[in-house]
ZADO-1210 file (C-alpha; in nm, 4 decimals, padded with zeros to 6 digits):
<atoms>
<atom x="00.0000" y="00.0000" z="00.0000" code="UNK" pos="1"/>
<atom x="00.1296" y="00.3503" z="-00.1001" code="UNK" pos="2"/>
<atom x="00.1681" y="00.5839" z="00.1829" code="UNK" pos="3"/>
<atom x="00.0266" y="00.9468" z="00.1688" code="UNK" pos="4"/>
<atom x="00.2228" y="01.1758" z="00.3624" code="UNK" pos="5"/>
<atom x="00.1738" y="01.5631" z="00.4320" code="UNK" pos="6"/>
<atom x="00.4560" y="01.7663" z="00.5810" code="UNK" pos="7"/>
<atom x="00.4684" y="02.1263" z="00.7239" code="UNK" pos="8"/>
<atom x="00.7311" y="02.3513" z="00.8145" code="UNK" pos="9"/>
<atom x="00.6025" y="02.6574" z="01.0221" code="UNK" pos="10"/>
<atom x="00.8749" y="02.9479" z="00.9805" code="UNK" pos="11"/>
<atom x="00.9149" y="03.1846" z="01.2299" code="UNK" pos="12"/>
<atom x="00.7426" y="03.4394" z="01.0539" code="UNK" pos="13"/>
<atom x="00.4616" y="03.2368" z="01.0555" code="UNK" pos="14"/>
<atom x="00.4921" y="03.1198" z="00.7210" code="UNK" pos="15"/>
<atom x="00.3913" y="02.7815" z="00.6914" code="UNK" pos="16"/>
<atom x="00.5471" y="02.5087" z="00.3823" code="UNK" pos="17"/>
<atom x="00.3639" y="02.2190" z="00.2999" code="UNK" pos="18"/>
<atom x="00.4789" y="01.8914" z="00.0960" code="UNK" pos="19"/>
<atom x="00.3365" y="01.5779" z="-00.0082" code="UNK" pos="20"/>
<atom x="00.4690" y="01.2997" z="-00.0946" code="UNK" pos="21"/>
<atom x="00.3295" y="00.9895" z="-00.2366" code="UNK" pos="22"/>
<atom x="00.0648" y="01.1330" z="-00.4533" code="UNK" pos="23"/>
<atom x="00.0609" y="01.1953" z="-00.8057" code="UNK" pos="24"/>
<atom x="-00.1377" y="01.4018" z="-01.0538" code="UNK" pos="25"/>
<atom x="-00.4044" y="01.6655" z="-01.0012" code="UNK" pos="26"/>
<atom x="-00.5064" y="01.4236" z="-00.6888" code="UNK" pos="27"/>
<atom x="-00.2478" y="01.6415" z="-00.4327" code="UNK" pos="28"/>
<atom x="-00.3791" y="01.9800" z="-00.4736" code="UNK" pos="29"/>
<atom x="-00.7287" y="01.8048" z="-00.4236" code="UNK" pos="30"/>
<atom x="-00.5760" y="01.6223" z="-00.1132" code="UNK" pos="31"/>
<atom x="-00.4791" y="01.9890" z="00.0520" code="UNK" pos="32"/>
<atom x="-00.6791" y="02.2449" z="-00.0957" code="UNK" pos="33"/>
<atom x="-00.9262" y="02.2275" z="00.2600" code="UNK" pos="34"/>
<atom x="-00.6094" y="02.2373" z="00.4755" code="UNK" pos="35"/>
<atom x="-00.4818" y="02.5314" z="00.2704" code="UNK" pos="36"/>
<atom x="-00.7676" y="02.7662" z="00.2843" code="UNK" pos="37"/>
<atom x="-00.7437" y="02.7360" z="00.6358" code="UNK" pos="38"/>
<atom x="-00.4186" y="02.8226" z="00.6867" code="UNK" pos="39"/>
<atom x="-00.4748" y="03.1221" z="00.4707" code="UNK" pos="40"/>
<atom x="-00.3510" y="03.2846" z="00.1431" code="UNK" pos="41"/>
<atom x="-00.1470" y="03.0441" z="-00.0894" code="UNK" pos="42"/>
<atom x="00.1817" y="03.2677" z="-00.1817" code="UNK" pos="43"/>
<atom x="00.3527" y="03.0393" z="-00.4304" code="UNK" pos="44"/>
<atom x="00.3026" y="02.6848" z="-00.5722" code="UNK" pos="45"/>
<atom x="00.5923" y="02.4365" z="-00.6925" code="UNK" pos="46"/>
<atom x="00.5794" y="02.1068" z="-00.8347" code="UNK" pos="47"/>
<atom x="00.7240" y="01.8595" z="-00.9536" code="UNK" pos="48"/>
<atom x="00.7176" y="01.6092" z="-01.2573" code="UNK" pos="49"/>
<atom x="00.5303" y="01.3917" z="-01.0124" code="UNK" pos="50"/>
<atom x="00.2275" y="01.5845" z="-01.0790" code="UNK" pos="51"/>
<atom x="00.2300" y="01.5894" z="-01.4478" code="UNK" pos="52"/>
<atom x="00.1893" y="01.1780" z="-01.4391" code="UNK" pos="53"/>
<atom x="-00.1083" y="01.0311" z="-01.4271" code="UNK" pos="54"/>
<atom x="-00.2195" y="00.7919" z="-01.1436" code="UNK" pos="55"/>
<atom x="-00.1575" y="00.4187" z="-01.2001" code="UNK" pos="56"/>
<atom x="-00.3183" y="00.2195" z="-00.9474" code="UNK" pos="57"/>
<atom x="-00.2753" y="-00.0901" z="-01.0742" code="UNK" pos="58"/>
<atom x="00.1243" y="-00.0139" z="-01.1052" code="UNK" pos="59"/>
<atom x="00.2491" y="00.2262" z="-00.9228" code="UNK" pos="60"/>
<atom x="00.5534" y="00.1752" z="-00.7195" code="UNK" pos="61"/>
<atom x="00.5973" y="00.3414" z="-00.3349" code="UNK" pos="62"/>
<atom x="00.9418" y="00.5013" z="-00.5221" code="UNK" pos="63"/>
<atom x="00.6764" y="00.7427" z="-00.6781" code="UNK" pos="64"/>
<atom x="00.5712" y="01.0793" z="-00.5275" code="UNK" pos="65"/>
<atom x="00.4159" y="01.3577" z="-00.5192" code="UNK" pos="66"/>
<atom x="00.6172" y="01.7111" z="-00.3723" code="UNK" pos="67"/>
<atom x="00.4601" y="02.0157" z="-00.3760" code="UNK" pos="68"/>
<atom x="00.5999" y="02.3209" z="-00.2082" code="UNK" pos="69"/>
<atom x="00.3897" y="02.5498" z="-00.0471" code="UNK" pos="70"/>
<atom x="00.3767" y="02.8945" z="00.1304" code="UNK" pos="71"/>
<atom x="00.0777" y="03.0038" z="00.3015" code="UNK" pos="72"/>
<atom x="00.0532" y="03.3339" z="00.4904" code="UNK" pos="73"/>
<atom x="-00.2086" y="03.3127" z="00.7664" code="UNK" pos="74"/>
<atom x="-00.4349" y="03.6214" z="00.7533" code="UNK" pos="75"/>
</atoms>
C-alpha cells in the first residue's frame, strides 16, 4: 500500500510550507486544498514532474511521489 504523507514547516514568521509525498497528478492539490484555505492565502506553488503523471493504481511503485511546495501566509 502507497503511503500518503503531508509535511509542514512553520517558519518563524509564521509562514507555513507544505509537501506531499506519495501522490501523483491533479489528486495532491485536491488532497490539501481544505487544509490550505485554512491556513490562509497560498503565496507560491511548486511542483514537480510527479504531478504531471497520471495515477496508475494498478502499477504504481511506493518510489513514486508527489512534492509540492507550499507557502501560506495566515491572515
Amino acid at each position: 500500500m502507497l503511503q500518503r504523507t503531508v509535511l509542514f514547516t512553520i517558519r518563524p514568521d509564521g509562514r507555513v510550507e507544505e509537501r506531499v509525498e506519495g501522490v501523483t497528478g491533479p489528486a495532491c492539490q485536491q488532497l490539501t486544498e481544505r487544509l490550505e484555505a485554512a491556513l490562509g492565502t497560498v503565496e507560491r506553488r511548486a511542483v514537480t514532474a510527479d504531478m504531471f503523471q497520471q495515477p496508475d493504481t494498478q502499477s504504481q511503485s511506493q518510489s513514486q511521489s508527489q512534492s509540492q511546495s507550499l507557502s501560506a501566509n495566515p491572515n
